[in-house]
C-alpha positions in Angstrom: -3.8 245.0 160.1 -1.3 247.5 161.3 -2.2 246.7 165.2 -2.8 243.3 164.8 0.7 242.6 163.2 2.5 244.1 166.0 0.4 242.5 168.5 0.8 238.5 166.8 4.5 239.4 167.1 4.6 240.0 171.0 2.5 237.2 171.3 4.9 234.7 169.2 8.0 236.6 171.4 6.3 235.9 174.2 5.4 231.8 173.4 9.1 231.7 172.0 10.6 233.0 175.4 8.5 230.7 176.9 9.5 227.7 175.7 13.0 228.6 175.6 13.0 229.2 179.7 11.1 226.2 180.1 13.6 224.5 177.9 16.5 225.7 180.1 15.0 225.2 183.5 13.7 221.7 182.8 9.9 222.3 183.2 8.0 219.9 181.5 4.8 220.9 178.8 1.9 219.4 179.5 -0.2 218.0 177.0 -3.3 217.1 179.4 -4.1 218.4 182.7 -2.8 215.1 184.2 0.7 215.8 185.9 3.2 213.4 187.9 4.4 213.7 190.9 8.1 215.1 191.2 8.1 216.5 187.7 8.0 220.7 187.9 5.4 222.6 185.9 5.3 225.9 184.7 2.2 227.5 187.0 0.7 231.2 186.4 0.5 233.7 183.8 3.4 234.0 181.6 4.8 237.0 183.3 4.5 235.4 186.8 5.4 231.9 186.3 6.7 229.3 188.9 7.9 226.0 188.9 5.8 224.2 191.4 6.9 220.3 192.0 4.7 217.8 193.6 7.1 216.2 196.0 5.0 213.8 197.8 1.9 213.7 199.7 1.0 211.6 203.4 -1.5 211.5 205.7 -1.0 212.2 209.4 -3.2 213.5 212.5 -0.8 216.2 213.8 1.5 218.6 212.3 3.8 220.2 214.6 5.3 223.8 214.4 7.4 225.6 215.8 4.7 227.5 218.0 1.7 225.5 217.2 0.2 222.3 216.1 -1.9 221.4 213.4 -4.2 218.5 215.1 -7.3 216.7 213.2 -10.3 216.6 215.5 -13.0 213.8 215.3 -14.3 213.5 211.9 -11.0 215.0 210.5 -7.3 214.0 209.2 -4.7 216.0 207.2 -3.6 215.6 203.7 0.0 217.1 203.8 1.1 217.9 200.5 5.5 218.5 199.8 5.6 221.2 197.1 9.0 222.7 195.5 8.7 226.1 194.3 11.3 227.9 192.4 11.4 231.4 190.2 12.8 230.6 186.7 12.1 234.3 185.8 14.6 237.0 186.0 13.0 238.7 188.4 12.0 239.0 192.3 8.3 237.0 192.6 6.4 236.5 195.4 4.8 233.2 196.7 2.7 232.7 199.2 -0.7 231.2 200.0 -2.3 233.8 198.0 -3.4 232.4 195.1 -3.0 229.3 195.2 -5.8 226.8 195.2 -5.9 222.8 196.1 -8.7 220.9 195.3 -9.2 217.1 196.5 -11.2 214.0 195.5 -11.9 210.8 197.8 -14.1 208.2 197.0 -17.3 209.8 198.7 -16.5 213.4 198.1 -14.5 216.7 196.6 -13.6 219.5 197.9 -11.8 223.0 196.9 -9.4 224.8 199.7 -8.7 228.3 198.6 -6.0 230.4 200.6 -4.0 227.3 201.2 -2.3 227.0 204.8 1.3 226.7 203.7 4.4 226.4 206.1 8.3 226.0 205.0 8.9 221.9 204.9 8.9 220.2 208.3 6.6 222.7 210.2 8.4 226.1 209.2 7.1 229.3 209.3 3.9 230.4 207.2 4.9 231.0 203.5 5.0 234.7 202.6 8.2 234.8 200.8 10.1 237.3 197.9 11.8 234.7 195.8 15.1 236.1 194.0 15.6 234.4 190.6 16.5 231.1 190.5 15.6 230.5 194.2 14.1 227.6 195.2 11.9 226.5 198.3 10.4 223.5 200.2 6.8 223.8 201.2 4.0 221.9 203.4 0.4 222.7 201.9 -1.5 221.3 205.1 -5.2 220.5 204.1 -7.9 219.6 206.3 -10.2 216.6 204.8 -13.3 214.5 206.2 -11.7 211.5 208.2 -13.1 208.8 205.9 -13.0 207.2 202.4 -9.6 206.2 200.1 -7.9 209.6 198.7 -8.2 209.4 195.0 -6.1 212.8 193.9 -5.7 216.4 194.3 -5.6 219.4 191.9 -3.2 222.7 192.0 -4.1 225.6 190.6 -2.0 228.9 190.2 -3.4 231.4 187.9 -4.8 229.7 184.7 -2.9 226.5 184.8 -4.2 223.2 187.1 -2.2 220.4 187.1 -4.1 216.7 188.5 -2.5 214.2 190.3 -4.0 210.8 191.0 -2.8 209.7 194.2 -4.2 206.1 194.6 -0.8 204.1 193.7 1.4 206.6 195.4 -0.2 207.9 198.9 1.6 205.6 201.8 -0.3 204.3 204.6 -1.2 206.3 207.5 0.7 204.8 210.4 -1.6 205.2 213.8 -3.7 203.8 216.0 -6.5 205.7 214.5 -6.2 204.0 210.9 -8.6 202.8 209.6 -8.6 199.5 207.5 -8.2 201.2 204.3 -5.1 203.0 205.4 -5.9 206.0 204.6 -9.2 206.9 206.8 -8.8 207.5 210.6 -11.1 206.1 213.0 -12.3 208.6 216.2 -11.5 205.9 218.9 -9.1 203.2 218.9 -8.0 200.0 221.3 -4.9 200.1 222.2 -2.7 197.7 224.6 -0.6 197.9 227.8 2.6 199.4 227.4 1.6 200.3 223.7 3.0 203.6 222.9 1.0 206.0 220.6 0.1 209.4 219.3 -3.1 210.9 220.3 -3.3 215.2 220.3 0.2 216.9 220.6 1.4 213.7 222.7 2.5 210.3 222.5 1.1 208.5 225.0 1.7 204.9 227.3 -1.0 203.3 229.4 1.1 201.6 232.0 -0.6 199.6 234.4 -4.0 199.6 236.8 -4.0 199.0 240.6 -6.3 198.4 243.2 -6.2 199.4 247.2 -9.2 199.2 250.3 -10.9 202.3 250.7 -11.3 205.5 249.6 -8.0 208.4 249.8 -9.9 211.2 251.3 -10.9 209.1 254.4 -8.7 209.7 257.4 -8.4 205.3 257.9 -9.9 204.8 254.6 -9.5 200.7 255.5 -12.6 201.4 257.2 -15.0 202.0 254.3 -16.1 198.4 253.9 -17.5 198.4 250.4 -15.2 200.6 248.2 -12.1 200.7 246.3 -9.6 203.2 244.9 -8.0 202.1 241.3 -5.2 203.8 239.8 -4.2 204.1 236.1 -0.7 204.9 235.8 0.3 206.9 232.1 2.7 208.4 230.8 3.3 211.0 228.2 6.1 211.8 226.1 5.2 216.0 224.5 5.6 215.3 220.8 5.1 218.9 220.2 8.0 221.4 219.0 6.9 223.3 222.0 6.6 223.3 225.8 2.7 222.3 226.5 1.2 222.0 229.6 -0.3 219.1 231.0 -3.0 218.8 233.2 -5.9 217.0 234.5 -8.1 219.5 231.9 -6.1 218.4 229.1 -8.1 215.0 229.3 -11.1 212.9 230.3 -10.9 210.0 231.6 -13.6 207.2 232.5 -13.1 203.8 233.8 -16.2 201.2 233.4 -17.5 198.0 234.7 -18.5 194.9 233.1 -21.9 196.2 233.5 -21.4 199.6 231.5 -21.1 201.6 235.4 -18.9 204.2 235.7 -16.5 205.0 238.9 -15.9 207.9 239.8 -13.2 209.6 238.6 -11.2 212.3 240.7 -10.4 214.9 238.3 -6.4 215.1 239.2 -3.5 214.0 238.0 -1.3 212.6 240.8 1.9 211.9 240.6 2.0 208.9 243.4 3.2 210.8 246.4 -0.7 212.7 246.3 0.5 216.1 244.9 -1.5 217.0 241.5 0.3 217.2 237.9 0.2 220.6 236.6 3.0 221.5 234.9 4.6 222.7 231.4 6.4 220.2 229.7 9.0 220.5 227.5 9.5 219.7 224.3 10.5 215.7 224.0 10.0 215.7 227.9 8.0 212.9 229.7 5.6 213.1 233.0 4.2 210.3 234.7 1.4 210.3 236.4 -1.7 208.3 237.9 -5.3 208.6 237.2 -7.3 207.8 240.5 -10.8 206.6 240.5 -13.2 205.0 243.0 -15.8 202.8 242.9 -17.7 199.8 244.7 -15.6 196.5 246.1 -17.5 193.9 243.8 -17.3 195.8 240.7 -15.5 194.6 238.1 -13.3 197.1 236.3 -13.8 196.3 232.4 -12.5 199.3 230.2 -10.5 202.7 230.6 -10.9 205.6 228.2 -8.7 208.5 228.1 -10.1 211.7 225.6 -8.2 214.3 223.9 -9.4 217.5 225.1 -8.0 219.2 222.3 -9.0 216.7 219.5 -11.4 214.4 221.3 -10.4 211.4 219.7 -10.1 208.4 222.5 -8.8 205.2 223.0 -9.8 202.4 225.0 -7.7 199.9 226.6 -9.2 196.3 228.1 -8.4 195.5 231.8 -7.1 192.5 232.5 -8.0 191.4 235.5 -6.6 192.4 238.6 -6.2 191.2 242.2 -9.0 193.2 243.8 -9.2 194.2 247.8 -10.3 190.7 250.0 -13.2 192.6 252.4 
């Protein structure tokens, strides 16, 4: 009884302090493991609590940093989660990815990410931080989940404590050319229009128009080659990266197709219309224009062109009108 005494009375010193700092930092008790979103919970063991905030949560294709980009390949999108952190201890604590867990449910399937990619908010630096008392912080938890099916919620752990938050009334829709009809899944190719602009990879793309001329441009009088054509695509690209990228004909595939499912022949350059080839870097927010050439037979009918991602290989397709094609 002696040990036990003195042992109940840390423990009822330490509950008492507990609820006191909560009391004075605003941290809300939980009575389930159900939490809502921007209310801050108390998250770790007693002597290394945090207050961690749900902020919000969306659903992109690309995250952007400052020397990188967080892109969702085929079969992929990101769930990008806004947490608050802040120390309501008296002492220095630090934060980082390191144990901290995320789970996730959708309507097909769950999922656990341990040693959670975190950046400061709005593509900052990774999160390794000492945080003085009282400091607070805005973080980006990035998470990588399967392309399809409704997001239903996630789960945070720190330490002992998870905290669940159902997402199905609160998650906005995704805004992109690759959502799906649910809003929330993302589709691996997408029909886009003429002068449509839209995100695909690191940049923000515009399919401008599609021209046809007699001939073939490696032929010294190419009006003499009877039977083919040369079609050019022109596009533009806008980098939507916080970085200069290059851009190049590698950076992309591109395929043009009849109404018969044919291929032309695509000449793997980027020209900028005065027959010198795009490769450059590209600054951030900077735009390049250039022309996709491709060659084929006179009474083909050009049908669909598809331009592929290198880096995500997602695609979109856009559907030709028709066009005034060479008279023999």
């Amino acid at each position: 009884m002696r040990i036990v005494i003195p042992i109940l009375a840390v423990i009822v010193a330490a509950v008492g302090t507990s609820v006191a700092r909560h009391q004075e930092s605003g941290l809300k008790a939980r009575t389930s493991d159900e939490g809502d979103i921007g209310t801050p919970y108390a998250m770790g063991s007693p002597q290394h609590e945090l207050a961690v905030t749900l902020a919000h949560a969306r659903v992109t294709l690309r995250y952007p940093l400052a020397d990188d980009e967080v892109l969702a390949e085929t079969g992929d999108r990101l769930l990008v989660l806004r947490l608050a952190v802040a120390n309501p201890l008296k002492k220095l604590q630090q934060f980082g990815a390191a144990g901290l867990r995320i789970g996730w449910t959708t309507e097909d399937e769950t999922g656990v990410v341990e040693e959670v990619p975190l950046y400061l908010a709005d593509g900052g630096d990774p999160v390794s931080i000492d945080l003085v008392p009282h400091q607070k912080i805005e973080t980006d938890a990035v998470l990588r989940l399967p392309a399809k099916g409704k997001i239903h919620s996630v789960w945070i752990q720190r330490g002992p404590v998870k905290v669940h938050y159902p997402l199905d009334e609160v998650l906005p829709k995704l805004v992109d050319v690759f959502a799906d009809k649910d809003g929330q899944s993302a589709r691996d190719i997408a029909e886009v229009k003429w002068n449509q602009v839209f995100a695909m990879g690191a940049f923000d793309w515009k399919i401008l128009k599609l021209t046809s001329r007699a001939g073939l441009p490696q032929s010294e009088d190419d009006r003499d080659i009877e039977d083919e054509v040369t079609l050019t695509a022109d596009v533009s690209v806008r980098n939507a990266a916080r970085r200069s990228l290059p851009i190049s004909w590698n950076q992309l595939t591109a395929r043009l197709t009849d109404t018969l499912g044919n291929e032309y022949r695509w000449e793997t350059t980027l020209d900028n219309g005065r027959g010198d080839s795009v490769n450059e870097d590209l600054e951030s927010g900077a735009v390049s224009t250039f022309r996709l050439v491709f060659q084929g037979p006179r009474d083909a009918e050009p049908a669909l062109l598809t331009i592929e991602d290198d880096r995500t290989k997602r695609s979109v397709v856009v559907r030709l009108r028709p066009i005034p094609m060479p008279k023999p």
